[in-house]
C-alpha positions in Angstrom: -0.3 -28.5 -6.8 1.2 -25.0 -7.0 5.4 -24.8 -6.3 5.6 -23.0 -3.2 8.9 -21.1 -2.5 10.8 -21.0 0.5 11.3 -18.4 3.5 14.9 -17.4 2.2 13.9 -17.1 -1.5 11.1 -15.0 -0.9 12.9 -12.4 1.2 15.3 -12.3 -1.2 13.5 -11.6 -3.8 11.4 -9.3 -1.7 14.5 -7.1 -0.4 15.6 -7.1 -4.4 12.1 -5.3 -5.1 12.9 -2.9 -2.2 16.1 -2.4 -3.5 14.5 -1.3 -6.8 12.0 0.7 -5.9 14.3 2.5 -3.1 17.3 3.3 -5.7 14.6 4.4 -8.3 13.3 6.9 -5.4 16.5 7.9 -4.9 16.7 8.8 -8.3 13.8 10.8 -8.7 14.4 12.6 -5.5 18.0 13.8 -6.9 16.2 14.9 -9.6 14.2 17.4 -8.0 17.0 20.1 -7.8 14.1 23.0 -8.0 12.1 21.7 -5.2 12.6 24.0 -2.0 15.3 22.6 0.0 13.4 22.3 3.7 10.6 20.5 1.5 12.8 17.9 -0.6 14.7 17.6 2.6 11.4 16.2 4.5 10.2 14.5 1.3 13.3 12.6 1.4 12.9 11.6 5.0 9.6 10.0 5.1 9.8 8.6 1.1 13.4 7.0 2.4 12.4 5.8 5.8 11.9 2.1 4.6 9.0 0.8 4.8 7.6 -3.3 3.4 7.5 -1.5 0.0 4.2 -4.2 -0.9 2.2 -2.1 -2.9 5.5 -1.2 -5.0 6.6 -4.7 -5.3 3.3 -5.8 -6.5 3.5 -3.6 -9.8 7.1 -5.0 -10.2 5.8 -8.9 -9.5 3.2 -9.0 -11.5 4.9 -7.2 -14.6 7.5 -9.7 -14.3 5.5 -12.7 -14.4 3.9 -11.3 -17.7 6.5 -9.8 -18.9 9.9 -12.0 -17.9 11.1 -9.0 -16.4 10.4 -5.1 -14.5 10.1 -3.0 -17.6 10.9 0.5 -16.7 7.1 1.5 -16.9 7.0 -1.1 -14.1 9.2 0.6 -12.2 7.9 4.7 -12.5 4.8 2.7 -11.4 6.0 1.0 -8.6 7.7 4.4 -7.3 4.1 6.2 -8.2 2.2 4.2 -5.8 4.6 4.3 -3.3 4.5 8.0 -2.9 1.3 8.1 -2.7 1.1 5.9 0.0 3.7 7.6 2.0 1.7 11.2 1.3 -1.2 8.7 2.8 0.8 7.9 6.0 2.1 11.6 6.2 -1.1 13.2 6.4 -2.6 9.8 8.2 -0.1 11.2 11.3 -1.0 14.7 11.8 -2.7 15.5 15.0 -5.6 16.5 13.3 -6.1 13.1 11.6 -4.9 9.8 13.7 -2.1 12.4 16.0 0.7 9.8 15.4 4.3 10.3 16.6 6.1 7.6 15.6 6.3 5.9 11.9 8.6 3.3 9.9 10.3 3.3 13.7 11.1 7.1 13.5 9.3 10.0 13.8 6.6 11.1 12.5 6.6 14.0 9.5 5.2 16.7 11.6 7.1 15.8 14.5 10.4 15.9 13.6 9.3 18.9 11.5 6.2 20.5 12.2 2.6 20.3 11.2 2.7 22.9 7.8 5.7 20.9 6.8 4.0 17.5 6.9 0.9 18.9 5.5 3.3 20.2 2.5 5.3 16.9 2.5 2.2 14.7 1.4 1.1 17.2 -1.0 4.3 17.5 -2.9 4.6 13.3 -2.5 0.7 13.0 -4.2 1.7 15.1 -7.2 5.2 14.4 -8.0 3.7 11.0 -8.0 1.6 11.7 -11.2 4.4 13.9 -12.8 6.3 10.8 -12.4 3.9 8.9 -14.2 3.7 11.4 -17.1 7.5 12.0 -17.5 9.3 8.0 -16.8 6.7 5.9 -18.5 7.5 5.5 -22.3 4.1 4.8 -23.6 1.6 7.9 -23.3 -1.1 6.2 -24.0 -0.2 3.4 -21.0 0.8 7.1 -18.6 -2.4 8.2 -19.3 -4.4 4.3 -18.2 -1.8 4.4 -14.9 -2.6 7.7 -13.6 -5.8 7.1 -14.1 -6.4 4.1 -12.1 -3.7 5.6 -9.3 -6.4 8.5 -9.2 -9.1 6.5 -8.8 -8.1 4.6 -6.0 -6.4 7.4 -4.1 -8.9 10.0 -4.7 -12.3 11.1 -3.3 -14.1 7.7 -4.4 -11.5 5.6 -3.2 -8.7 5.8 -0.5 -10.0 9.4 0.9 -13.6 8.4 1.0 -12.6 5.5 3.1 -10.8 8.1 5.4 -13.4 9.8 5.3 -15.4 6.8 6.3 -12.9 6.4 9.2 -13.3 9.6 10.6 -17.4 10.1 10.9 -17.6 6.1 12.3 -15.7 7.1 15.3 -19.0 9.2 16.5 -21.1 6.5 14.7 -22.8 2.9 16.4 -20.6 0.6 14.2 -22.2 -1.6 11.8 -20.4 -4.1 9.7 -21.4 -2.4 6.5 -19.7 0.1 7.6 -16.5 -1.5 8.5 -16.4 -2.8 5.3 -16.9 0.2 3.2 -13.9 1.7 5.2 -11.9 -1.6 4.8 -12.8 -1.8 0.8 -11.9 2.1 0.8 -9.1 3.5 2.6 -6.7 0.0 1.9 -7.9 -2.7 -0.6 -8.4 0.4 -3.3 -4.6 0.8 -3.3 -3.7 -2.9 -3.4 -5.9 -3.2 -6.6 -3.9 -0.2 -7.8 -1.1 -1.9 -7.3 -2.0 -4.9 -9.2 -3.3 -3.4 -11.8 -1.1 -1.2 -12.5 1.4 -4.1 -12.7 -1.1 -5.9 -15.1 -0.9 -3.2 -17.1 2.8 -2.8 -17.2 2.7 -6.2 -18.2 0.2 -6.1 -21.2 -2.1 -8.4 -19.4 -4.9 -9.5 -21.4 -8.6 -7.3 -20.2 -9.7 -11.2 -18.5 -6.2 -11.4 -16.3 -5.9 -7.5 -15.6 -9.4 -8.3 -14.5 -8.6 -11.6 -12.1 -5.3 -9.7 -10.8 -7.7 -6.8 -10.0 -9.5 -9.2 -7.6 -6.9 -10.3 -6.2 -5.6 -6.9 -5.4 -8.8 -6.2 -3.3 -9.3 -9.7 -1.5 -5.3 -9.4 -0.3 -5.8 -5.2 0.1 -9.2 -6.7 3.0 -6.9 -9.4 4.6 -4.0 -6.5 5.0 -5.9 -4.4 6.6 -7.7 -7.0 9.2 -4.5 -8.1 10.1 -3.1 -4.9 10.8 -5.9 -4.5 13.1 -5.2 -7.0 14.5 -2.0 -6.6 15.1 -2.7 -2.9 17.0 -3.9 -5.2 19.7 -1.0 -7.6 19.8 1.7 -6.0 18.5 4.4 -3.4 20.5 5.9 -0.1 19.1 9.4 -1.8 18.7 8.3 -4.8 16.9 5.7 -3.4 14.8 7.2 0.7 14.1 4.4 2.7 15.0 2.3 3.3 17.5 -0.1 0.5 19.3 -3.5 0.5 20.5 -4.6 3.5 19.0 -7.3 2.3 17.6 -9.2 0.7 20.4 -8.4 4.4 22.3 -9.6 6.5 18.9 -12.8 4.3 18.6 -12.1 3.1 15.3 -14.1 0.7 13.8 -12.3 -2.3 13.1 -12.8 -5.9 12.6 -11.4 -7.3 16.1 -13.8 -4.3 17.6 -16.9 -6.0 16.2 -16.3 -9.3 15.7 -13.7 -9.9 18.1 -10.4 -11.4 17.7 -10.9 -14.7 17.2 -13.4 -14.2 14.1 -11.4 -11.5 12.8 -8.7 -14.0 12.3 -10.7 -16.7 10.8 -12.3 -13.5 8.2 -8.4 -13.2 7.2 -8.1 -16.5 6.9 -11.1 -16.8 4.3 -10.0 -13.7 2.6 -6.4 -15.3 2.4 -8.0 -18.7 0.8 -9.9 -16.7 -1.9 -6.9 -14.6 -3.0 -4.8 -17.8 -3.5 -7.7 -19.1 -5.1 -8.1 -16.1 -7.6 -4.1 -16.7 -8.3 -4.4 -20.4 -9.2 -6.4 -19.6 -11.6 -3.8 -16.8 -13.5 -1.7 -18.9 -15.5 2.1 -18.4 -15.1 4.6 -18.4 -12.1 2.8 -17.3 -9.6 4.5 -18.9 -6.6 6.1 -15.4 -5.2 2.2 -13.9 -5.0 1.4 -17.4 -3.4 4.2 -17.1 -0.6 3.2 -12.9 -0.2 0.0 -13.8 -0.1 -0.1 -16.4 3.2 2.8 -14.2 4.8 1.0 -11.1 5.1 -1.8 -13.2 6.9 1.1 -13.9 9.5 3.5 -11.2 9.5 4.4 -9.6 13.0 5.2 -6.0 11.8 
């Protein structure tokens, strides 16, 4: 039987990723000293606005497990992904795209700015974000694998084409193929990014980079279902960000085609094949475990 962990130790030792990847942010952002002031100003706000950090504490996870510790090629690759997913949620706002004012429980880029600004914002985040690659890690050959696989899943093949995706099935009949591409696309690219890039920080072996790759996308699908999910049930205050859009946008989702009770059973099955994937990675893996059943249930 794997050793589970308990509520306490895993949002300690959550909050002490966040804490990492936040001060190592921080970091880079007081770096940038030739970076217009308005700009770094608004790239600050959104890149500093908290957020669950998941995708940035997988990298660190995962290298630690291998490794014993969060190497700092762990770390540039933690605070890589995590500006491009905030350039992601920038852009994801503007009125032209999902017309979002709220975000992380504060405005939106573009509103407490305006729209050039936002636009600007999530450029300057998806770039720095490969400089930062290039210039932190230590190992150019390793720089070189990272951005690569950041690219890949962000790019035109993988997170856009899934927006992409999003956009034309809102004047499409849904079909569950199509739900899925989306799904595969525009969220479980960047959580097998994520992992990934953390097996690679941790000198994984090709056959366990490969099985934490797999994992990446199976717990990327059940992320994105239960976020769904909880744009029917959830409120602004609990969850941050703005409810029901998606029902009001016509966006395909799962609890739109299969309803709500199958969407949560689909989770559910994707949740019990990720854990399965894990038990089969040798090491500690009991903090994956824990992340992996608590995203199925979070509330926010």
């Amino acid at each position: 039987m794997t050793e589970t962990i308990t509520k306490k130790d895993f949002t300690a030792a959550l909050e002490e990723k966040i804490q990492l990847v936040n001060s190592g942010l921080t970091r880079i952002m007081d770096e940038q000293s030739e970076i217009e002031p308005t700009l770094r100003e608004a790239m600050r706000y959104t890149l500093l606005s908290g957020g669950k950090r998941i995708r940035a504490a997988l990298v660190m996870w995962i290298c630690e497990i291998l490794r014993g510790e969060v190497t700092p090629d762990s770390l540039a690759a933690a605070c890589a992904i995590e500006m491009v997913h905030t350039y992601s949620l920038v852009h994801d706002d503007l009125p032209a795209m999902d017309n979002d004012d709220l975000r992380r429980g504060r405005p939106t880029v573009h509103v407490k700015y305006d729209v050039p600004t936002a636009i600007l914002t999530g450029d300057a985040l998806l770039t720095l974000a490969f400089e930062v690659l290039v210039d932190k890690c230590g190992d150019p050959q390793l720089a070189v694998k990272l951005v690569g696989i950041l690219a890949g899943a962000a790019g035109p093949a993988g997170m856009i084409a899934g927006q992409m995706a999003d956009i034309l099935g809102e004047k499409k009949e849904p079909t569950l193929d199509m739900l899925e591409y989306i799904h595969y696309n525009k969220t479980a690219m960047m959580f097998f990014a994520a992992t990934t890039m953390g097996a690679l920080t941790g000198k994984a072996s090709p056959a366990i980079r490969s099985q934490f790759a797999q994992y990446g996308v199976k717990l990327g699908l059940c992320f994105q279902i239960a976020d769904d999910i909880l744009d029917i049930t959830s409120n602004p205050a609990t969850l941050g960000k703005t409810t029901g859009k998606d029902a009001s946008a016509g966006k395909l989702t799962y609890p739109a085609i299969k309803g709500l009770t199958e969407s949560k059973q689909i989770a559910e099955n994707l949740t019990q094949e990720a854990e399965n994937i894990l038990d089969e990675i040798p090491g500690d893996i009991k903090i994956l475990k824990y992340l992996t059943r608590s995203l199925l249930n979070r509330t926010k």
